[in-house]
C-alpha positions, 0 to 999 in steps of 0.5 A: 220830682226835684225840689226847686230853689227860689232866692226871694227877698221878704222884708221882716212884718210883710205880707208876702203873696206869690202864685207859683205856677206848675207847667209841663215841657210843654207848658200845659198846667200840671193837674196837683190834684192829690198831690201835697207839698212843703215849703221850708223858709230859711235865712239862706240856701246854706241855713240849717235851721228853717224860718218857717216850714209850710205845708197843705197839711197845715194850711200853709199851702194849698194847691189847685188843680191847674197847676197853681201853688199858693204859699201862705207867707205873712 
């Protein structure tokens, strides 16, 4: 699978909440039931250096099972 890019706007101290949904081409939800997944922050595309790295090891994600994503930002 490819990684995705979002170009988001958070304001520095916000609680910033986004679900993310996963639909296949033919835009049923995509089970992520044992799948794990990382998200990494950054100032910009172009950064080097990440803000913050979230992954369902370390809680900063969790998955469902019908194809939601909740990253934990704030």
């Amino acid at each position: 699978m490819r990684a995705a890019f979002f170009d988001l706007t958070i304001e520095q101290g916000a609680t910033f909440r986004q679900v993310f949904r996963w639909q296949d081409k033919s835009k049923q939800p995509f089970d992520l039931t044992g799948y794990t997944a990382k998200l990494m922050l950054r100032q910009s595309v172009a950064s080097p250096s990440t803000l913050k790295i979230m992954t369902t090891e370390n809680g900063g994600i969790e998955l469902g099972g019908s194809g939601t994503i909740y990253p934990a930002i704030g």
